[in-house]
C-alpha positions in Angstrom: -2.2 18.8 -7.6 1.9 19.1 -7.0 3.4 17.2 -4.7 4.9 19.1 -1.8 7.9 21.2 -1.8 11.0 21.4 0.6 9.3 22.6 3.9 6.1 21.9 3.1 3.6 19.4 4.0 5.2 16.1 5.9 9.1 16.1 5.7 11.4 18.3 3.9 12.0 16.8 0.3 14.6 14.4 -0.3 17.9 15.5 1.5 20.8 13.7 1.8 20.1 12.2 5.6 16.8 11.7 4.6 17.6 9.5 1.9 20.0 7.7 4.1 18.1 6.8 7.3 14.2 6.5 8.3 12.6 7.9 11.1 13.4 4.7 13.1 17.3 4.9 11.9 17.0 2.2 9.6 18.4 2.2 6.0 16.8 3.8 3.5 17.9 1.6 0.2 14.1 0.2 0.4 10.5 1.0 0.6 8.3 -1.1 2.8 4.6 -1.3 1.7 2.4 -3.1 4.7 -1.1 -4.3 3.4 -3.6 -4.5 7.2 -6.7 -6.3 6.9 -8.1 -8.3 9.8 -7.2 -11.7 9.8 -4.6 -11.3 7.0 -6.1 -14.6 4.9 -8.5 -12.8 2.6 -8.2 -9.3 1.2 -4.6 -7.9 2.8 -3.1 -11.1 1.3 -4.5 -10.5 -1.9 -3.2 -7.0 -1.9 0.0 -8.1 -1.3 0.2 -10.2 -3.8 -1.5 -7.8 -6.4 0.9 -5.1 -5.4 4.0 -7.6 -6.1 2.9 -9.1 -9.0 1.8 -5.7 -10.7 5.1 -3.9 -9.7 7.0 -6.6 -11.2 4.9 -6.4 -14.8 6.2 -2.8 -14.9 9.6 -2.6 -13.3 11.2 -6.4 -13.1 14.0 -6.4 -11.2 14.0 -2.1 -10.8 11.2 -2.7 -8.2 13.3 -4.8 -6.0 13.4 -1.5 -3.5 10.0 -1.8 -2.9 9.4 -4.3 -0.7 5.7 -5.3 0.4 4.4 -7.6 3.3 1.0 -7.9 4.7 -0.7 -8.2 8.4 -4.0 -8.5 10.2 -5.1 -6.5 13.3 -6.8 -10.6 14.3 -4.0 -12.0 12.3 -4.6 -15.4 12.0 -0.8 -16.3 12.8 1.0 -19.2 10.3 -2.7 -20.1 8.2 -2.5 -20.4 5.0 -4.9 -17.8 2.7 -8.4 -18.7 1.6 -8.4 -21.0 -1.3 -10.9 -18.2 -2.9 -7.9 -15.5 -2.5 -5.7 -18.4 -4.0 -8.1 -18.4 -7.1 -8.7 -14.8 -7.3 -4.8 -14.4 -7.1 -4.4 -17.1 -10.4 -7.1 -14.8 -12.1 -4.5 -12.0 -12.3 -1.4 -14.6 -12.9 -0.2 -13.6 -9.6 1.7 -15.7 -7.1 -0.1 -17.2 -4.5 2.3 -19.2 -2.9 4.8 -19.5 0.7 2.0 -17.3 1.9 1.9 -17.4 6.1 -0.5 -15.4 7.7 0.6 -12.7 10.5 -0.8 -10.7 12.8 -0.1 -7.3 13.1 2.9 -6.0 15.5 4.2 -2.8 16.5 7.6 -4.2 14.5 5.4 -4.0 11.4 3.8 -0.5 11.6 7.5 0.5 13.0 9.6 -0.8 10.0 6.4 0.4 7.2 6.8 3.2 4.8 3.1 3.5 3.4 0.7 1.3 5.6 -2.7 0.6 3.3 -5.6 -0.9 5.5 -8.6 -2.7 3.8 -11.2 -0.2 6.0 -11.5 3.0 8.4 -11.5 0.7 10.9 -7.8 -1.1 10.7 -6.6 2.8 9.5 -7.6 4.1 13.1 -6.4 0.6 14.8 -2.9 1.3 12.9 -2.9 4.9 13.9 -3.7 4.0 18.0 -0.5 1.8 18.1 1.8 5.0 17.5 4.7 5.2 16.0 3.7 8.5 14.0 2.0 5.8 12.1 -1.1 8.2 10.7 1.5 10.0 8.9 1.7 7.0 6.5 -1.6 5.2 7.0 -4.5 5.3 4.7 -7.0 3.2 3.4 -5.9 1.3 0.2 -9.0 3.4 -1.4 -8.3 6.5 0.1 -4.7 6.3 -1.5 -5.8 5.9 -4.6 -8.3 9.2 -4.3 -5.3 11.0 -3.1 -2.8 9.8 -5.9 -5.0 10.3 -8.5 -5.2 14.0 -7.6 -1.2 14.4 -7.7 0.5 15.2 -11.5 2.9 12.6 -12.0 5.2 15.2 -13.3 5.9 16.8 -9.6 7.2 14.0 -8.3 10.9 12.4 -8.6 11.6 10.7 -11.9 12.1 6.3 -12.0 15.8 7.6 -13.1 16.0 8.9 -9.4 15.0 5.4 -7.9 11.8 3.7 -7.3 12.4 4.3 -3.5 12.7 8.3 -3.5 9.7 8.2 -6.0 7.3 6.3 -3.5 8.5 8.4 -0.5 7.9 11.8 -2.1 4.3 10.3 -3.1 3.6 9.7 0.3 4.4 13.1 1.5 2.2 14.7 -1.5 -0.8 12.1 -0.8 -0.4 12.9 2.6 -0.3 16.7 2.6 -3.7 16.1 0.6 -5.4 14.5 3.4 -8.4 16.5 4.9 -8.6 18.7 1.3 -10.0 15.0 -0.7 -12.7 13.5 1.0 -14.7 10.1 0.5 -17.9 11.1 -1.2 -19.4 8.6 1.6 -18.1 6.7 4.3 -17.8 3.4 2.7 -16.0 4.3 -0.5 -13.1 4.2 1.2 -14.1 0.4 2.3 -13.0 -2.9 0.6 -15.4 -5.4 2.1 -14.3 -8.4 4.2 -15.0 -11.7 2.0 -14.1 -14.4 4.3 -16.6 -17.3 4.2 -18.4 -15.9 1.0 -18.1 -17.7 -2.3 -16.0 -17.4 -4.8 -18.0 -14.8 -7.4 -17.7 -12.7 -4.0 -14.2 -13.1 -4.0 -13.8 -12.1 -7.3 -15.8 -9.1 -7.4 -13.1 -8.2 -4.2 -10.7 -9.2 -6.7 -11.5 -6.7 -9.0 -12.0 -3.8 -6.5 -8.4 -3.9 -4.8 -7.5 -4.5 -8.5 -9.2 -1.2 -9.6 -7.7 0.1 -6.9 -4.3 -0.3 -6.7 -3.8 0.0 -10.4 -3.1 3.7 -10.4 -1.1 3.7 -6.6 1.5 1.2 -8.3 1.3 3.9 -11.7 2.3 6.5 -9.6 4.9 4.2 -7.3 6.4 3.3 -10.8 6.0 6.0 -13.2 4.8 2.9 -15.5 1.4 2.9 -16.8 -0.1 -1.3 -17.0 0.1 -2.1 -20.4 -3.2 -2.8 -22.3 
């Protein structure tokens, strides 16, 4: 699969005002990831964090245009995350701290780039608040069945910026949608682990680790080193 051309799929490539401005006005020198679980303590915090740390291991400072936050449709507003997310996130060597908890605001969806929601669920609760949100909403799973499917090659090059990279991957996953589908209705589900024990955790762990691996590939052009 290619990623779209000018005047095909969502948008029209990478013009000038496009680059510039975002639907909403805003500037366009960044690229705003949200990660939507439900009460943003437990798997969209560990996303987050994932996402960060792993886009740091392959672009230090380069990534600092992407810029990715979290939220929960029952956002458990100013908690902390679940000491078993805290673990998990030390598994990986990521950074689990100055983590607050929010919950999900129109701002959020508004300001977001590429929204990535735990389950079908939060995708559809995303989508209902507007904001030509289900242009740019998937699950976190369903991403990563769309990427895969796009050659690397079609889209922008790193020396183009991170930012212009992630956008036109958006527009390629997105023009996929409908063509990829789940091979059942909870592949595309990364299971809530609040309250379970930590070899539950983990295993949760492991799945958003599997996959986001190849989304932050693609957002980087930088393959995880072995």
């Amino acid at each position: 699969m290619t990623a779209p051309e000018a005047g095909r799929g969502i948008g029209n490539g990478e013009g000038a005002a496009e680059i510039t401005t975002t639907f909403v006005g805003l500037p366009r020198d960044s690229f705003r990831i949200l990660h939507v679980s439900t009460g943003n303590v437990c798997r969209s915090p560990i996303t987050e964090r994932l996402t960060r740390h792993f886009v740091a291991q392959r672009l230090g400072v380069l990534g600092g245009g992407l810029i990715v936050e979290s939220a929960g449709t029952w956002g458990h507003e100013g908690a902390p995350m679940e000491s078993n997310a805290e673990t998990v996130l030390a598994d990986f060597g990521a950074d689990a701290s100055g983590f607050v908890g929010r919950e999900l605001l129109d701002e959020h969806v508004i300001r977001a780039d590429l929204v990535l929601t735990a389950t079908r669920d939060h995708r559809a609760q995303v989508i209902s608040m507007g904001h030509s949100a289900g242009l740019r909403t998937f699950t976190l799973k369903e991403f990563t069945r769309l990427v895969k499917a796009i050659d690397p090659a079609t889209l922008p090059p790193l020396e183009d910026g991170v930012v212009i990279r992630a956008r036109a991957l958006v527009r390629a996953a997105a023009a996929l949608r409908g063509w990829l589908l789940a091979p059942t209705a909870e592949a595309d589900e990364v299971y809530d682990p609040y309250g379970a024990p930590l070899p539950f955790f983990r295993s949760v762990g492991d799945e958003i680790h599997e996959a986001l691996d190849p989304v932050v590939t693609a957002l980087t052009g930088v393959a995880a080193r072995a």
